[in-house]
C-alpha positions, 0 to 999 in steps of 0.5 A: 500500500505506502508503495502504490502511495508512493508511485500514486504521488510520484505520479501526480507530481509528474503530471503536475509538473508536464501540465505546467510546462505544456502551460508556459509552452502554450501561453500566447508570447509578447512582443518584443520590445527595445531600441534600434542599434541595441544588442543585448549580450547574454554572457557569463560576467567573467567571460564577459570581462575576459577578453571575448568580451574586449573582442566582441565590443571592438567589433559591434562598438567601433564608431560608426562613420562619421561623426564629430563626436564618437557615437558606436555601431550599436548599443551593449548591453550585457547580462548573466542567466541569472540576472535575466531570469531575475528579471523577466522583462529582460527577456523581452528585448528585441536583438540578442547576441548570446556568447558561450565558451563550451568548453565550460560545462558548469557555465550557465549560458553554455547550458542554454546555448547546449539545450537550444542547439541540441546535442548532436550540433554541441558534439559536432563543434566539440570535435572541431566540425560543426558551425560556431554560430546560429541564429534563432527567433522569438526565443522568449517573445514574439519579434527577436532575433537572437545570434548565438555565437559559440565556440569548443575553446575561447580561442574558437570563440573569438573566431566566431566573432570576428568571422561573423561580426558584419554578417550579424550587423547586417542583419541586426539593421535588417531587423531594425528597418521596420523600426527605422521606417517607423521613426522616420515616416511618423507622419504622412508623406509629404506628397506634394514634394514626392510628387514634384521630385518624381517630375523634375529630377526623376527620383521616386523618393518619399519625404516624409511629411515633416520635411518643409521646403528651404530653397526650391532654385528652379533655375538650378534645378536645386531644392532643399528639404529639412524637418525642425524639430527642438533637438535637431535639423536634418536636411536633404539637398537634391539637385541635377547636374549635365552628365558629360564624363566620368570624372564628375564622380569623384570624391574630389568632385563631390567634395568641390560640390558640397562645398559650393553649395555650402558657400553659396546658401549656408553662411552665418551673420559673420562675413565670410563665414559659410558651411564646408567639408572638414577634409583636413583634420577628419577623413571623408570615406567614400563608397560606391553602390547601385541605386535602383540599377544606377552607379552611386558614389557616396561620400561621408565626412563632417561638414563646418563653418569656415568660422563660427563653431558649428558642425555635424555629419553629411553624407552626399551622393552622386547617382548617374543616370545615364538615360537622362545624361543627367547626375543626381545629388544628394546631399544629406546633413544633420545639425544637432548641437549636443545630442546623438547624431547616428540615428539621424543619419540613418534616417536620412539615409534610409530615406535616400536609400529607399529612392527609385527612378522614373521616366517622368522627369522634364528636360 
C-alpha cells in the first residue's frame, strides 16, 4: 500500500509538473520590445570581462562613420542567466547576441546555448566540425532575433566573432528597418514634394511629411528639404547636374560640390563665414553602390563653418543616370548641437536609400 502511495504521488507530481510546462509552452508570447542599434549580450560576467568580451565590443562598438563626436555601431548591453531570469522583462528585448565558451560545462549560458542547439550540433563543434554560430527567433517573445555565437575553446570563440561580426550587423539593421521606417515616416508623406521630385529630377523618393521646403532654385534645378524639430535639423539637398564624363564622380568632385553649395546658401551673420567639408583634420570615406540599377558614389565626412563653431555629419551622393545624361545629388546633413547624431543619419539615409527612378522627369 505506502508503495502504490508512493508511485500514486510520484505520479501526480509528474503530471503536475508536464501540465505546467505544456502551460508556459502554450501561453500566447509578447512582443518584443527595445531600441534600434541595441544588442543585448547574454554572457557569463567573467567571460564577459575576459577578453571575448574586449573582442566582441571592438567589433559591434567601433564608431560608426562619421561623426564629430564618437557615437558606436550599436548599443551593449550585457547580462548573466541569472540576472535575466531575475528579471523577466529582460527577456523581452528585441536583438540578442548570446556568447558561450563550451568548453565550460558548469557555465550557465553554455547550458542554454547546449539545450537550444541540441546535442548532436554541441558534439559536432566539440570535435572541431560543426558551425560556431546560429541564429534563432522569438526565443522568449514574439519579434527577436537572437545570434548565438559559440565556440569548443575561447580561442574558437573569438573566431566566431570576428568571422561573423558584419554578417550579424547586417542583419541586426535588417531587423531594425521596420523600426527605422517607423521613426522616420511618423507622419504622412509629404506628397506634394514626392510628387514634384518624381517630375523634375526623376527620383521616386518619399519625404516624409515633416520635411518643409528651404530653397526650391528652379533655375538650378536645386531644392532643399529639412524637418525642425527642438533637438535637431536634418536636411536633404537634391539637385541635377549635365552628365558629360566620368570624372564628375569623384570624391574630389563631390567634395568641390558640397562645398559650393555650402558657400553659396549656408553662411552665418559673420562675413565670410559659410558651411564646408572638414577634409583636413577628419577623413571623408567614400563608397560606391547601385541605386535602383544606377552607379552611386557616396561620400561621408563632417561638414563646418569656415568660422563660427558649428558642425555635424553629411553624407552626399552622386547617382548617374545615364538615360537622362543627367547626375543626381544628394546631399544629406544633420545639425544637432549636443545630442546623438547616428540615428539621424540613418534616417536620412534610409530615406535616400529607399529612392527609385522614373521616366517622368522634364528636360
Amino acid at each position: 500500500i505506502m508503495t502504490r502511495s508512493i508511485i500514486y504521488s510520484v505520479c501526480i507530481l509528474f503530471c503536475f509538473s508536464c501540465n505546467n510546462e505544456m502551460t508556459q509552452q502554450f501561453e500566447p508570447k509578447s512582443s518584443a520590445l527595445g531600441k534600434m542599434n541595441e544588442i543585448v549580450v547574454v554572457a557569463d560576467d567573467d567571460l564577459w570581462e575576459s577578453a571575448i568580451g574586449d573582442t566582441f565590443r571592438y567589433y559591434f562598438q567601433s564608431a560608426y562613420p562619421i561623426l564629430p563626436t564618437p557615437e558606436p555601431i550599436f548599443d551593449i548591453r550585457q547580462f548573466s542567466i541569472k540576472e535575466l531570469n531575475n528579471q523577466p522583462l529582460r527577456k523581452e528585448l528585441r536583438t540578442y547576441a548570446i556568447l558561450a565558451d563550451l568548453s565550460d560545462e558548469d557555465s550557465p549560458t553554455t547550458q542554454m546555448v547546449k539545450k537550444d542547439m541540441g546535442s548532436e550540433k554541441f558534439e559536432a563543434v566539440m570535435a572541431g566540425k560543426g558551425k560556431n554560430s546560429s541564429v534563432g527567433k522569438d526565443k522568449w517573445a514574439r519579434g527577436q532575433v537572437l545570434f548565438y555565437l559559440f565556440g569548443k575553446d575561447k580561442v574558437n570563440l573569438s573566431e566566431a566573432i570576428k568571422n561573423h561580426y558584419s554578417a550579424i550587423a547586417r542583419r541586426v539593421n535588417k531587423h531594425d528597418e521596420k523600426q527605422l521606417k517607423s521613426s522616420i515616416y511618423v507622419d504622412v508623406i509629404n506628397r506634394r514634394l514626392t510628387e514634384r521630385l518624381k517630375n523634375d529630377f526623376g527620383l521616386d523618393l518619399e519625404v516624409p511629411g515633416e520635411y518643409k521646403v528651404v530653397i526650391d532654385d528652379v533655375e538650378n534645378k536645386m531644392l532643399w528639404v529639412r524637418k525642425d524639430t527642438k533637438e535637431a535639423i536634418q536636411n536633404l539637398v537634391i539637385r541635377t547636374i549635365p552628365y558629360d564624363n566620368e570624372n564628375q564622380v569623384t570624391k574630389a568632385n563631390m567634395i568641390a560640390l558640397r562645398n559650393e553649395f555650402g558657400k553659396k546658401y549656408i553662411k552665418s551673420d559673420e562675413p565670410e563665414d559659410f558651411m564646408v567639408v572638414n577634409e583636413k583634420d577628419l577623413p571623408v570615406y567614400e563608397y560606391t553602390f547601385e541605386l535602383d540599377g544606377r552607379y552611386t558614389r557616396e561620400i561621408r565626412g563632417v561638414w563646418e563653418m569656415s568660422k563660427a563653431f558649428a558642425g555635424g555629419p553629411f553624407a552626399t551622393y552622386l547617382i548617374v543616370d545615364e538615360k537622362a545624361k543627367q547626375l543626381i545629388y544628394v546631399d544629406a546633413f544633420v545639425l544637432a548641437p549636443g545630442h546623438d547624431k547616428r540615428d539621424l543619419m540613418m534616417q536620412l539615409d534610409f530615406i535616400v536609400k529607399s529612392g527609385k527612378f522614373t521616366n517622368r522627369i522634364q528636360i
